[in-house]
C-alpha positions in Angstrom: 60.1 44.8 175.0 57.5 43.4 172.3 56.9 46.9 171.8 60.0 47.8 170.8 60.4 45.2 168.9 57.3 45.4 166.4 58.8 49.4 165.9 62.2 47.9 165.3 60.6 45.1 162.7 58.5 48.1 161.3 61.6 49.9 160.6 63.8 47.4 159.3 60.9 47.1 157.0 60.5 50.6 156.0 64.3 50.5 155.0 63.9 47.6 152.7 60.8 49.5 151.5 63.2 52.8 150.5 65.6 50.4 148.9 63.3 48.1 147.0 61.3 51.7 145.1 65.0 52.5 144.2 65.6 49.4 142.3 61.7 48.9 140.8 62.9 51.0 137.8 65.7 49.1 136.7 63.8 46.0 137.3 61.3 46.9 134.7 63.6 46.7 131.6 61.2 47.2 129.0 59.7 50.3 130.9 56.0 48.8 130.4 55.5 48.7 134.6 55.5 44.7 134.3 56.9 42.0 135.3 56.7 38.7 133.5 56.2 36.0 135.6 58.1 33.6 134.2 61.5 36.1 135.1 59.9 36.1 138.5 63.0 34.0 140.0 65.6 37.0 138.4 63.6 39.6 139.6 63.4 38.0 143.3 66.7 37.1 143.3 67.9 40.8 142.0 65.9 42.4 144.9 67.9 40.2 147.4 65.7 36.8 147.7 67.5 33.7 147.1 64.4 31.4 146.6 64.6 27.7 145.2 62.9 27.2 141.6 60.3 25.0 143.3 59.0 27.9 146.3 58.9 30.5 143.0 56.8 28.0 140.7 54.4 27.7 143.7 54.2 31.5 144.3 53.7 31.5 139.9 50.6 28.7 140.7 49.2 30.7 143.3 48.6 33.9 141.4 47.5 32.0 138.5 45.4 30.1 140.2 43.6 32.8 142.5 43.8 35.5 139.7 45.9 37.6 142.1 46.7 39.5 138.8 44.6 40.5 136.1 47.6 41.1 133.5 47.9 37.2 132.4 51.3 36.3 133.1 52.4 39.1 134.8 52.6 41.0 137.9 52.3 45.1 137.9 55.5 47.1 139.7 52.7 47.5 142.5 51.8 43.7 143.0 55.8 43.0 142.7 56.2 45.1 145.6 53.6 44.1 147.5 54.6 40.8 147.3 58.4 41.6 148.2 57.1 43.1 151.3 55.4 40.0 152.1 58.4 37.8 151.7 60.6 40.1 153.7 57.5 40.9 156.6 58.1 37.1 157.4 61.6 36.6 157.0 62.3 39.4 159.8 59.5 38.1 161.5 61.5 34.9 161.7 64.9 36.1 162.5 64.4 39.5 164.3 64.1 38.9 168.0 67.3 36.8 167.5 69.0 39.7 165.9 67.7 41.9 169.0 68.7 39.6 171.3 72.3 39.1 170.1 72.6 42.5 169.7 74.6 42.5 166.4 72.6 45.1 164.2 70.3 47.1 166.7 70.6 49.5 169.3 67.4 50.8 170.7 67.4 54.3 172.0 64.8 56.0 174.1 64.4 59.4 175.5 66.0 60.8 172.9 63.3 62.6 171.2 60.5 65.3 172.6 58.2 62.5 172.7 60.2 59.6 174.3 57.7 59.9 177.2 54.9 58.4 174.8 57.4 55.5 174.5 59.2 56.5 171.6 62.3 54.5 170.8 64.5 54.4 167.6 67.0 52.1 166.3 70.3 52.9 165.6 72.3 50.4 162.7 75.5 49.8 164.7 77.2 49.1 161.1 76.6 52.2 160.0 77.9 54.1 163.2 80.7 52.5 163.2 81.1 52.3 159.2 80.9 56.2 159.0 83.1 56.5 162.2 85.7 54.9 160.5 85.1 57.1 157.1 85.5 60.4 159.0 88.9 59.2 160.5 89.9 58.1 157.3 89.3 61.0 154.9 89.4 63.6 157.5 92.1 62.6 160.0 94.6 65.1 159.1 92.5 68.1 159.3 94.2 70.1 161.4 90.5 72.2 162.6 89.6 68.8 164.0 92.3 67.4 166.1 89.5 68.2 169.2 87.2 65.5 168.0 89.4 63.1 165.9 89.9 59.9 165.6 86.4 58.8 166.7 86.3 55.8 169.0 86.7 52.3 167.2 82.7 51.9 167.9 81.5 55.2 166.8 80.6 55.7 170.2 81.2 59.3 170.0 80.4 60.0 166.7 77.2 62.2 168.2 79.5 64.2 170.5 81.6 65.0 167.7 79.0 66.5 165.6 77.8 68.6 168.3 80.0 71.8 167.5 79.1 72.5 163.9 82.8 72.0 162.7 82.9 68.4 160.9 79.7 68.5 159.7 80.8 71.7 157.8 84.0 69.4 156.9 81.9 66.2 155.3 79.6 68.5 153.2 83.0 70.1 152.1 84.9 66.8 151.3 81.6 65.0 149.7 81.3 68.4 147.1 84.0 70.9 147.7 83.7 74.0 148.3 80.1 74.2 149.3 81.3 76.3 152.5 83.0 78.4 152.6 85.6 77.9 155.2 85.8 81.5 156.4 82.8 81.3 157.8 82.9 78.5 160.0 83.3 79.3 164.0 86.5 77.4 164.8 87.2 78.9 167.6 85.8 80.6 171.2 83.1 78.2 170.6 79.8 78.7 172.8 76.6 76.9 172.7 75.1 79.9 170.3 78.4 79.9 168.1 78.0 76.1 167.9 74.6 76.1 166.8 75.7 78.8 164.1 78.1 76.0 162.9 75.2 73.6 162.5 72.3 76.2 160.8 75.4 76.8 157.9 76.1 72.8 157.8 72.3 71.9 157.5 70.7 74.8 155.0 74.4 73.8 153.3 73.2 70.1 153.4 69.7 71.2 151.6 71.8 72.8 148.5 73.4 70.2 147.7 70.0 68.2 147.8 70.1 66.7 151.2 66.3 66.0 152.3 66.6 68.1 156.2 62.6 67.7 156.2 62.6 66.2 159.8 65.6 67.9 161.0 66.9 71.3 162.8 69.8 72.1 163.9 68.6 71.5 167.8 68.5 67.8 166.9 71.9 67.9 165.5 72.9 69.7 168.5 71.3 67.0 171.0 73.1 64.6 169.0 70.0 62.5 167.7 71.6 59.4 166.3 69.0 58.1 163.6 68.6 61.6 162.3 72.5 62.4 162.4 73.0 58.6 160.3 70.6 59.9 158.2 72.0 63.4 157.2 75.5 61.6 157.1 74.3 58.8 154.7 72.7 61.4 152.3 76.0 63.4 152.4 78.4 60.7 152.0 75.7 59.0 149.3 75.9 62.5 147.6 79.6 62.9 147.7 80.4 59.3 146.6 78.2 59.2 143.3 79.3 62.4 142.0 81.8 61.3 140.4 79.7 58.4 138.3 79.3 61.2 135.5 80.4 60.9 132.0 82.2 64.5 133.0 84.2 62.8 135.5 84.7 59.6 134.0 84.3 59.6 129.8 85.3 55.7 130.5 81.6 55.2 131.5 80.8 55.4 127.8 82.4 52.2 127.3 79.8 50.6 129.1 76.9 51.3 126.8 75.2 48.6 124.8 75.7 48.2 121.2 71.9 49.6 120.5 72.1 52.2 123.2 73.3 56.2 123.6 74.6 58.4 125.8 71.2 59.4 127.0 70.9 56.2 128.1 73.4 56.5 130.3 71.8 59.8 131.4 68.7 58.4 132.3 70.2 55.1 134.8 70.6 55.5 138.7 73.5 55.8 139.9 73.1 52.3 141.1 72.3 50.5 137.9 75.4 52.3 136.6 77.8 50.6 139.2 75.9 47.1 138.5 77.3 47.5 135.1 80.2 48.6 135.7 80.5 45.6 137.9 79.3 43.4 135.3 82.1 44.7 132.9 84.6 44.0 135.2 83.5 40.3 135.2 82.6 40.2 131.9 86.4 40.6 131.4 88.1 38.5 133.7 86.3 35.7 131.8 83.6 34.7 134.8 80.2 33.8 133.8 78.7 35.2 137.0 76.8 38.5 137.2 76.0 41.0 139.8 71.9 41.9 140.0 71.8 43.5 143.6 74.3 45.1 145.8 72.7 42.3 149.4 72.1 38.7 148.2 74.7 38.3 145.5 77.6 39.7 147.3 77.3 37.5 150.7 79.5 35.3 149.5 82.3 37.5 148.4 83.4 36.0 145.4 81.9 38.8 143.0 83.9 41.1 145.4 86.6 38.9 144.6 86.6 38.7 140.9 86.6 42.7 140.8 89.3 43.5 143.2 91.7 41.1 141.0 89.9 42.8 137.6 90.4 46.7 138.3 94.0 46.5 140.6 97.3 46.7 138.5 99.8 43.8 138.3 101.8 45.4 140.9 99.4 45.4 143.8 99.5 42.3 144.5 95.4 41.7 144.5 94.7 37.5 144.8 92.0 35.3 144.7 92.9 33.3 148.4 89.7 34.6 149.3 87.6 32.0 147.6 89.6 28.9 149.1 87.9 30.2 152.5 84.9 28.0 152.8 84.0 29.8 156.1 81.9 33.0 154.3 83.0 35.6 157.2 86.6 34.5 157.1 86.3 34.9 153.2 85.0 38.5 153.6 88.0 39.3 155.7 90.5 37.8 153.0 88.5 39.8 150.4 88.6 43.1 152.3 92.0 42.5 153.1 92.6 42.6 148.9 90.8 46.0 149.3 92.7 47.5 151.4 95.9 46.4 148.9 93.7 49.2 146.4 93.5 51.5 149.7 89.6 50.7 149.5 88.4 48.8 152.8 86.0 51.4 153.9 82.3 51.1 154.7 82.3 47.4 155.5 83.1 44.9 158.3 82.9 41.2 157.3 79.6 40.6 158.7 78.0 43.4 156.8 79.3 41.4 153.5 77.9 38.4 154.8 74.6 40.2 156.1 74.4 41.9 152.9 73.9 45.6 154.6 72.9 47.6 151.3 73.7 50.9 152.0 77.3 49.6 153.0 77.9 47.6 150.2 76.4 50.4 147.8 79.2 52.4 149.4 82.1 50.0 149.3 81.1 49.1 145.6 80.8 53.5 145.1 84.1 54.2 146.1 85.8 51.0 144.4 84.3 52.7 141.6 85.7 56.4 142.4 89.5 55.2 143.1 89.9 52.6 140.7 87.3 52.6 137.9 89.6 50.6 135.1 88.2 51.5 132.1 89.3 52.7 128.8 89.3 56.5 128.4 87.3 56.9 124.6 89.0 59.1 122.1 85.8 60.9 121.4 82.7 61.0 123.0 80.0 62.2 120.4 77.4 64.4 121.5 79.1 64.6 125.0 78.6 68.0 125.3 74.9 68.7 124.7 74.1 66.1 127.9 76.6 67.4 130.6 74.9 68.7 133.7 74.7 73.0 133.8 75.3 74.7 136.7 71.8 75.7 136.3 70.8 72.0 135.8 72.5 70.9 138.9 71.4 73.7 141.0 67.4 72.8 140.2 68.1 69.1 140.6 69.6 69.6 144.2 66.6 72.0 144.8 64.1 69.3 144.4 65.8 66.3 145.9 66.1 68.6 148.9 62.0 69.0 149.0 62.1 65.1 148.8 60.6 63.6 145.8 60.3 60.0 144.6 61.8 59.1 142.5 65.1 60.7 143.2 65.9 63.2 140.3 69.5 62.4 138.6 68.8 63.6 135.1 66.1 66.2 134.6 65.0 65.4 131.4 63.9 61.4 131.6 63.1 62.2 135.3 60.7 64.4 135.1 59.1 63.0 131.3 56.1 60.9 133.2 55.7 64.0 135.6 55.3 62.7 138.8 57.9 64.5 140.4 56.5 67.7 138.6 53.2 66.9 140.5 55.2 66.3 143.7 56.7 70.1 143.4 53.2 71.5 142.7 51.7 69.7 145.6 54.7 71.5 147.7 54.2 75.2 146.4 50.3 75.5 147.0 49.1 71.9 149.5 45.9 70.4 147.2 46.3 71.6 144.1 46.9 68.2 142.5 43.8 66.1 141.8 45.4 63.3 142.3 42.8 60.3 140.9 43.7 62.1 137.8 47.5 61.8 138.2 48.6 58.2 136.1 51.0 56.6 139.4 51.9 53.3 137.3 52.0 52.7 133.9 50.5 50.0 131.7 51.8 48.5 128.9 49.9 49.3 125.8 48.9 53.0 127.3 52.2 53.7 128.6 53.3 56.7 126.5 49.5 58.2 126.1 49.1 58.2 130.6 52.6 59.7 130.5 51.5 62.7 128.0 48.1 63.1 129.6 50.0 63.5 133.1 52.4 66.3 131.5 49.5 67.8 129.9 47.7 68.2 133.2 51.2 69.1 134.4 51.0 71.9 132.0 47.3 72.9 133.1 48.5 72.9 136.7 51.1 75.8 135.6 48.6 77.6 134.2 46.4 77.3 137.1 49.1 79.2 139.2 49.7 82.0 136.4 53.1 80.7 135.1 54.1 81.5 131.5 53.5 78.7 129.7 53.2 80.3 126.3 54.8 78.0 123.4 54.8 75.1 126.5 53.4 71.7 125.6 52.7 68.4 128.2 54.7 66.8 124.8 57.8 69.3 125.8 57.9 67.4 129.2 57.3 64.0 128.2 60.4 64.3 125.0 62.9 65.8 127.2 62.8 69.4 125.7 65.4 70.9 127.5 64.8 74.3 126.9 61.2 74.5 127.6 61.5 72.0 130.4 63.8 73.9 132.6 61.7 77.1 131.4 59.1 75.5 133.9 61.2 74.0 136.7 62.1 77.9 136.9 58.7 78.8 137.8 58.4 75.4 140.1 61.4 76.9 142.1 60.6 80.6 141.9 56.8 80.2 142.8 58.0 77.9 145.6 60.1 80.6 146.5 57.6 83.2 146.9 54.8 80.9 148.2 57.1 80.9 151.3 57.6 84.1 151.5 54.1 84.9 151.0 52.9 82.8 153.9 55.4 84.1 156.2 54.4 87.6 155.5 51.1 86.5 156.0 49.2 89.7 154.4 46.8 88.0 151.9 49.1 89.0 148.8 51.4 87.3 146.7 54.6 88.6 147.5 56.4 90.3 144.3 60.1 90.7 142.9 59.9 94.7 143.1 58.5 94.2 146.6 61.5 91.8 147.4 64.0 95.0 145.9 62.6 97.6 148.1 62.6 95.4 151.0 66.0 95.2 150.4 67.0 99.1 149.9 64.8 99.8 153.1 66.6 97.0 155.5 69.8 98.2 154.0 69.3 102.3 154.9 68.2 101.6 157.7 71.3 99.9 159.1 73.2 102.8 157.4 74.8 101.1 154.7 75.6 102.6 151.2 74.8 99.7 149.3 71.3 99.9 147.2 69.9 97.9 144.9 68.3 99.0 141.8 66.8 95.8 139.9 68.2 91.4 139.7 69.9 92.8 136.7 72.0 95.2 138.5 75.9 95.0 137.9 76.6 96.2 141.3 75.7 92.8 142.3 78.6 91.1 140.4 80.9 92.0 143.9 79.0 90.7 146.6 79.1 93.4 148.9 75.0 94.0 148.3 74.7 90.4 149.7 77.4 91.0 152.3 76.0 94.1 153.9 72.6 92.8 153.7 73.5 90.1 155.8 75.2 92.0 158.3 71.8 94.5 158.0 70.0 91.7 159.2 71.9 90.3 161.9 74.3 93.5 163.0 77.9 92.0 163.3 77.8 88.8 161.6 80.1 90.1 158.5 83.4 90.0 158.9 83.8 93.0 157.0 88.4 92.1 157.3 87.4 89.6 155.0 85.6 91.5 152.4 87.8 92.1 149.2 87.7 95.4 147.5 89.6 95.1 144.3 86.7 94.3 142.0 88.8 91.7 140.2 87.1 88.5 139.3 89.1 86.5 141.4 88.1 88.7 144.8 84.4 88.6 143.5 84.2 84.9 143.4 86.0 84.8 146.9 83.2 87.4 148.4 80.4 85.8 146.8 81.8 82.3 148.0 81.4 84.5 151.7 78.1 85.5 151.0 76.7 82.7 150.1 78.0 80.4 153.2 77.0 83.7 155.8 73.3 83.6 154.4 73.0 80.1 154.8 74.8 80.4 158.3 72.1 82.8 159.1 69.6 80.4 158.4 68.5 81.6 154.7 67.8 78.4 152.2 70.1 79.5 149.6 70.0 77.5 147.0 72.1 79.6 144.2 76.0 79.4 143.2 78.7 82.2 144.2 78.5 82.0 140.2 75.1 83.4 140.4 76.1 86.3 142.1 79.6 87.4 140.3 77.6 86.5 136.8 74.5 88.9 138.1 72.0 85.5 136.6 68.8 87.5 137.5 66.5 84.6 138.4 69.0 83.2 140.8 69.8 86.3 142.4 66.4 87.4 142.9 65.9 83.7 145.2 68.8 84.6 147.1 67.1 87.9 148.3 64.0 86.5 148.9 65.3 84.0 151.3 66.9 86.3 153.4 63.4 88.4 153.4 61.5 85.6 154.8 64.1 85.6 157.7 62.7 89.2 158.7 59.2 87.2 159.4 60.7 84.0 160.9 64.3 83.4 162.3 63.6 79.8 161.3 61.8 78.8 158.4 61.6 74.4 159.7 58.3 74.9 161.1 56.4 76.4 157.9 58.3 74.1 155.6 57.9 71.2 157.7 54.2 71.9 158.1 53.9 72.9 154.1 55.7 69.2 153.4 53.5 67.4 156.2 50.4 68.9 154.2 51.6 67.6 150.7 52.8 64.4 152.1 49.0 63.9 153.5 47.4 64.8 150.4 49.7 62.6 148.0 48.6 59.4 150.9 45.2 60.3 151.1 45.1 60.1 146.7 46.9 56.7 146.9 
């Protein structure tokens, strides 16, 4: 039982760990990688650590007086963190066995992986199970394709059984960003085991285009209804789905919660989360309270920022009060709260006691959706310049691509995401395992050097490029590090399209890099030779634009997988877009890590087409790429922990 224990601590941990590095970048406000010590108390308190003035001065005496720091005054991003995992290290030292024991957040599971003999156990977050439970039956209740598996039980009990079939996975990819699947090429019916894990390849590889990390999962683990990997995939989805729509494209109102001093690339460049602690901080701003919102745990427990917003963003006519806060009792408060919510149609994600527990993820959630159904703010007459920052298709498409190979920081706007090129280096260390020197990669930046490390890691960005024969001509590390958008995305082209081939290369396994014209008579040859009258001449080639190249060279590959009823033959836009929409979803159901658009295809966009070939080549060498990627991400992952 100690056992157990110390891995549940260390994961409770590790989670705190994830969301602490998500909020380090919006606690540095100045962007220097510092923390003055005298806002030590904010910065504690903003993180989720209510500490008294008196416990912070003594922390402020202690570095001072052992020289913990060498910046005088101030702690680096590093130290900060360090000392955050300290603080929470003993407080769930202090309070987890209780937590075990009572059973309120924890359920330990063993035997459920290929190595529970070893005595490997995992925890499960009730909260979540039962949050997300209660999600799918909300938003997906009345789909008639699920009747067999909904409702879910009121404790998410059999939230894993219902995931085993393929089907409502397919259905929460679908609702979080529509029309990623195509719904033709689900199996809803005469479901076997083999048809079922069908449903499951096409929800997962769908997952990873629409930048879902599926690193430490197949579809077998889906199938066998792993519950820590299926709440992960479900959070990344539902995270995915829910802060969409915090985009100047889908709400111009965000505008109206810049700073006098500060632009729409501003905007651009904050997480999705310091967005909604704005937005939040509007809200209070105008019902006339003095309090603000700093973190999404600590400063919510009590309910009465919760409070404040419900009555701020409802209309007069729903009905929306403040009895809440004459509650001294804090879970009875939450329940009074939540019951406003559900006035707005908005209590999802959270019980009382995970407003009173502070569960982040939850709360993030609740807070996300609040946001999505009710954001109250004035639409702007004109937004200047809105059109030069909106995501592209093609933006959006390379963003999903490397959030799926699971960098840090999360990417949300290429341009100031990738300016100190860290992620970049992240990428490289993906396509070929050791390339980066990493003791010459700057990892934190300090204050008076901070623009000179961040050019001289874009620079050697730029030299890595090079290294790896990219065309680079015209390409500066200063392109990177200002945002140039042109010459920037001329690069993450070559990330993506060497990362491409690198995989195909290894599967093929011949010495050689593979190259495009070997990719197009690869093609030709798997297409004669299951007697098919399609051919391909080049990426450029306009007989693309219909989908039927893609089509039969999916059914070429794995004879009677097309539906060939379902194939339109008109040529008009309209049936193109609906076969390419086909296409698409039947590669990824084959197991093909399609990352392009049905755009791509009816468009002919040569670079994009030429990925979605090459993918389906590399499943001539291996019917399932998870063990090459997954040992190609386990090598980069060592080599970025062994430079640290």
């Amino acid at each position: 039982m100690a056992d157990i224990i110390d891995i549940q601590q260390h994961q409770t941990i590790e989670e705190f760990k994830l969301n602490l590095e998500e909020q380090l970048p919006d606690l540095d406000a100045n962007k220097d990688g510092f923390i003055d010590l005298h806002e030590l108390k904010d910065a504690l308190n903003q993180v989720g650590f209510k500490l008294a003035g008196y416990q912070v001065r003594e922390m402020i005496d202690e570095f001072k007086s052992k020289q913990r720091t060498a910046h005088q005054g101030k702690l680096n991003l590093e130290e900060f963190e360090t000392l955050c995992l300290d603080l929470k290290s003993k407080d769930v030292a202090s309070t987890f066995k209780t937590v075990v024991s009572k059973k309120e957040n924890l359920e330990t599971l063993g035997g459920m992986s290929s190595i529970s003999s070893e005595g490997t156990t995992h925890s499960v977050r009730l909260e979540e199970q039962l949050a997300f439970s209660d999600w799918i039956n909300s938003n997906l209740g009345h789909d008639k394709d699920l009747q067999h598996l909904l409702p879910i039980d009121s404790e998410g009990k059999r939230l894993y059984l219902s995931i085993k079939d393929g089907i409502l996975l397919c259905k929460i990819i679908n609702h979080s960003c529509p029309d990623t699947i195509d719904e033709r090429a689900i199996n809803k019916k005469n479901l076997t085991v083999y048809r079922e894990f069908e449903n499951l390849t096409l929800a997962l590889v769908s997952s990873q285009a629409i930048g879902c990390n599926i690193v430490n999962i197949d579809a077998h683990d889906l199938a066998k209804g792993k519950p820590h990997l299926v709440l992960g995939l479900l959070w990344q989805i539902i995270r995915i789905g829910l802060f969409s729509h915090i985009t100047l494209d889908s709400c111009p109102g965000l505008a109206g919660l810049l700073f006098d001093n500060e632009r729409l690339e501003d905007l651009m460049k904050m997480s999705p989360e310091a967005i909604l602690l704005r937005w939040v901080n509007h809200h209070l701003e105008r019902a006339g309270i003095s309090r603000r919102c700093t973190n999404f745990q600590s400063d919510i427990v009590d309910s009465e920022i919760y409070s404040h917003l419900l009555k701020q963003i409802a209309g007069n006519d729903a009905d929306v009060n403040l009895d809440a806060l004459r509650e001294a009792d804090l879970q009875q408060r939450a329940e009074i709260m939540l019951q406003q919510a559900a006035k707005l149609n908005c209590r999802s994600f959270l019980t009382p006691q995970d407003v009173v527990n502070g569960v982040y993820k939850l709360n993030l959630a609740f807070v996300a959706n609040l946001f999505n159904n009710h954001p109250g703010l004035d639409k702007p007459e004109q937004i200047e310049g809105l059109e030069s920052i909106e995501e592209t298709r093609e933006e959006k498409t390379y963003r999903n691509w490397m959030n799926s190979m699971g960098v840090s920081p999360h990417v949300n706007w290429l341009y100031s995401d990738l300016a100190d090129g860290l992620v970049i280096f992240q990428l490289f260390d993906v396509i070929k395992p050791g390339i980066v020197n990493w003791s010459k990669v700057h990892k934190r930046f300090t204050p008076l050097r901070k623009f000179m490390e961040k050019l001289e890691n874009c620079n050697y960005a730029v030299d890595l490029g090079k290294q790896l024969k990219f065309s680079l001509v015209g390409i500066a590390g200063q392109d990177l590090n200002d945002g140039n958008a042109t010459l920037t995305l001329a690069l993450i082209w070559q990330l993506m399209r060497a990362y491409t081939l690198s995989i195909l290369s290894r599967l093929a396994n011949t010495g050689n890099p593979i190259i495009e014209k070997e990719i197009v008579q690869w093609v030709n040859n798997r297409l004669a030779d299951a007697g098919k009258q399609s051919q391909l001449r080049n990426f450029n080639d306009p007989a693309i634009a219909d989908g039927k190249i893609v089509i039969d060279l999916i059914d070429a590959i794995k004879e009677g997988s097309i539906n060939y009823e379902l194939v339109r033959t008109s040529g008009t836009q309209e049936d193109n877009l609906a076969n390419a929409k086909y296409a698409i979803s039947m590669a990824r159901k084959i197991g093909a890590r399609v990352y392009a658009l049905p755009e791509d295809i009816t468009e002919v966009k040569p670079k994009m087409v030429m990925t979605v070939f090459a993918c389906m080549m590399a499943l001539d060498y291996v019917p399932n790429m998870d063990s090459v990627d997954q040992n190609n991400h386990n090598s980069a992952a060592a080599n970025s922990n062994n430079s640290n």
